[in-house]
N, C-alpha and C positions, 0 to 999 in steps of 0.2 A: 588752310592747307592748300587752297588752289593755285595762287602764286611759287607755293613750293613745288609742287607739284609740275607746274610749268617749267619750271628750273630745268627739270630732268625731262621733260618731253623736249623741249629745245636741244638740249645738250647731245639726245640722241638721236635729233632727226635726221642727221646726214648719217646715220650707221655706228656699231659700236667700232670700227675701224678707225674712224675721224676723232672719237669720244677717246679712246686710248692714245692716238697717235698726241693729242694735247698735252698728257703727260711727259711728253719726250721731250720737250724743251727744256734746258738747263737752266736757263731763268725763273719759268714756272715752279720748277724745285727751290734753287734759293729763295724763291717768294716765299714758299710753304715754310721751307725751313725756318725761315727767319721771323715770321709769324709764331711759331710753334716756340723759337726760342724765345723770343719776347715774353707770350703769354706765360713760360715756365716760369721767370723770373719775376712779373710785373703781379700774376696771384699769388704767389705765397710770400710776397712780400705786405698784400694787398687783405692775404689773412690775418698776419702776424699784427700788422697796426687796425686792422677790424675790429679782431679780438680785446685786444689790449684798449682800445678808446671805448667797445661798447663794454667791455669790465669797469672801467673808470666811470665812466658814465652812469650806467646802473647801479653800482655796489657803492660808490663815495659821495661826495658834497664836496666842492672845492670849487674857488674864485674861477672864472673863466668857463666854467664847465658850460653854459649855453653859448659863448665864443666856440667851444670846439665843436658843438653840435651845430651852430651855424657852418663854418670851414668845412665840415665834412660836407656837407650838402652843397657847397658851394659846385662842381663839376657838376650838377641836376639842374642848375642856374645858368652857367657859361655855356654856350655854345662848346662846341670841340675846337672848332677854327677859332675861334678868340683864344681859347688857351694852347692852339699850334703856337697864334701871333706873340702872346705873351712869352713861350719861351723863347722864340728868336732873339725877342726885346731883351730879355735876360742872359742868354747865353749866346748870342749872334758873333760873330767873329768879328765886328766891326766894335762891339760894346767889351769893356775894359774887362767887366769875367771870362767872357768868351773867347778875347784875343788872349787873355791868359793864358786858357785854359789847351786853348792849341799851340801856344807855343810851346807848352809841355808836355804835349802828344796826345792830349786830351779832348777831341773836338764833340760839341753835344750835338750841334744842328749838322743835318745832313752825315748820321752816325747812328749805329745802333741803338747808345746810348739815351740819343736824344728820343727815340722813337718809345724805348724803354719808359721814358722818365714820363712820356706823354701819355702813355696806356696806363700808368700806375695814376694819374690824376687823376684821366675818366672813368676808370675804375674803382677807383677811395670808397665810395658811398655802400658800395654793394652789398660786403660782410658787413660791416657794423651796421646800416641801416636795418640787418635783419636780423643782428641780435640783440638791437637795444633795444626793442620795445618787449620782446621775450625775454633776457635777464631782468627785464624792468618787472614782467608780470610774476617771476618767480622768488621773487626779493635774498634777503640775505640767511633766511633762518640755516637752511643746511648751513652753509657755511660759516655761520657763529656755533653752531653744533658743533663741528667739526673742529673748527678752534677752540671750542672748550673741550676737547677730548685730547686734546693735546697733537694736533694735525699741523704740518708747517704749511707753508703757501704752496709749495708745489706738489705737494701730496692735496690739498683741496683743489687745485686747480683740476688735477689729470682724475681725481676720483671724485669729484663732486661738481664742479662746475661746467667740466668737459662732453661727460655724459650726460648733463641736461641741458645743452646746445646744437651735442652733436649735429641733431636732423638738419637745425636752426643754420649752423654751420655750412653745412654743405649744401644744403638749399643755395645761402650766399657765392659759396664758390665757384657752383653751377653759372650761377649768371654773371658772376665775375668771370671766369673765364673766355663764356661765351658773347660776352662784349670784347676781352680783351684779343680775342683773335678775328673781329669783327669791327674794329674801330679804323672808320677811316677819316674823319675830317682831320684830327688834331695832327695825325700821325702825314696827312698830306701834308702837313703844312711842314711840320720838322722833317720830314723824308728827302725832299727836294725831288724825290721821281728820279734820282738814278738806280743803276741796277741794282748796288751794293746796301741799299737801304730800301728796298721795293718788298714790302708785305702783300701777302696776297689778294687782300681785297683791293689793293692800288694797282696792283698790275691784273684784276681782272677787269677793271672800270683802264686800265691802257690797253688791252685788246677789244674791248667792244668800240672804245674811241677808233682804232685802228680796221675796224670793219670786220674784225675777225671774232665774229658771234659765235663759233662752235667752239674755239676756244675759251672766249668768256665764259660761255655756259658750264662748260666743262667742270672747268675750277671752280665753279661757282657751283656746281654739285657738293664740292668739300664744306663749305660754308652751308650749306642747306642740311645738307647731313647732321651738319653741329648743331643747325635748330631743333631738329626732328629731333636727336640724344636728349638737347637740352631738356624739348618742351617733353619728354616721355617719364626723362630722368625725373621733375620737377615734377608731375603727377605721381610719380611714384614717392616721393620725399613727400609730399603734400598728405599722401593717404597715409602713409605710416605715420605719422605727427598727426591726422587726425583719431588714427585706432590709438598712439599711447594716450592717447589725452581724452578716450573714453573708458580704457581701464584705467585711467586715476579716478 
């Protein structure tokens, strides 16, 4: 907590005048924004294939199945910045997708897009890493129950499978979210550092570059803050998943 802690002693040592007056830059807002809109998009897309790979995984048998448990782990392997470089490599305006891709208005690198596509890699692992080894430990019997009762799939998914994740669930989404508005290497790398694609952890590491420490701090209160929800949110999820699991 001391380092966090620090965050906000810094931030406020020139006065709360200085700590507010950093919010008033119009940049420092599209940074936020555009952090907050990434992360909307890159975790529930980042639930949805969680969900759906740690279901496959635990509940079937099928060719490839330790291929995709490998690939999912693969961003715990890469570096961030090797998988920035990789997508230039692939979508870079010089290589034949990429010049495609903007000559039909579609550009990935140095675009939201790209910045999007980059937090949804580093982020993969998150959800399913935390519910495969939990639908692993609960096996299939409900839901063969369920289908002998005459249940279709989306009626076991939402009343049998759903509620015995849930915790499991949101534990994941918790720290998927909280890397995804916190990711900087992959995202320097596809950003290029102009304004129009500058996330807030990139333009708070371009005011400390700049000598403007009460600024950095500042904003970087918002990101500290996200730890602090995280790491409180994440003991609270932790203790409820230990009380059900001493009344079963």
């Amino acid at each position: 907590m001391l380092p966090l802690a620090s965050i906000f002693v810094e931030a406020f040592r020139k006065g709360n005048a200085l700590y507010f007056a950093s919010f008033k830059d119009e940049y420092a807002w599209r940074a936020i924004y555009l952090t907050i809109f990434c992360a909307l998009i890159a975790v529930p897309l980042n639930v949805v294939f969680g969900v759906t790979a740690a279901w496959c995984i635990a509940k079937f048998n099928f060719r490839g199945k330790n291929i995709l448990i490998t690939l999912i782990d693969v961003p715990f392997a890469v570096s961030p910045v090797i998988a920035g470089l990789v997508f230039v490599l692939l979508f870079g305006k010089r290589t034949a997708l990429g010049g495609w891709l903007v000559e039909h208005g579609l550009p990935i690198i140095f675009s939201p897009i790209g910045i999007i596509l980059a937090t949804i890699f580093v982020t993969i692992p998150f959800v399913a890493r935390e519910l495969i080894p939990l639908m692993e430990e609960q096996g299939t019997l409900e839901e063969e129950a369920a289908v002998a009762l005459g249940a279709n799939g989306w009626s076991i998914f939402w009343r049998v499978t759903l509620p015995n994740i849930k915790w499991g669930l949101l534990y994941g989404v918790i720290l998927c979210n909280a890397r995804a508005m916190g990711e900087f290497g992959a995202v320097s790398v596809v950003s290029g550092h102009i304004p129009s694609t500058t996330t807030l952890p990139l333009y708070i590491e371009k005011m400390y570059g700049s000598f403007d420490a009460v600024s950095a701090f500042s904003l970087a209160t918002i990101l500290a803050a996200l730890a602090i929800v995280t790491l409180v949110v994440k003991s609270i999820v932790e203790w409820k998943v230990k009380r059900e699991r001493g009344r079963a």
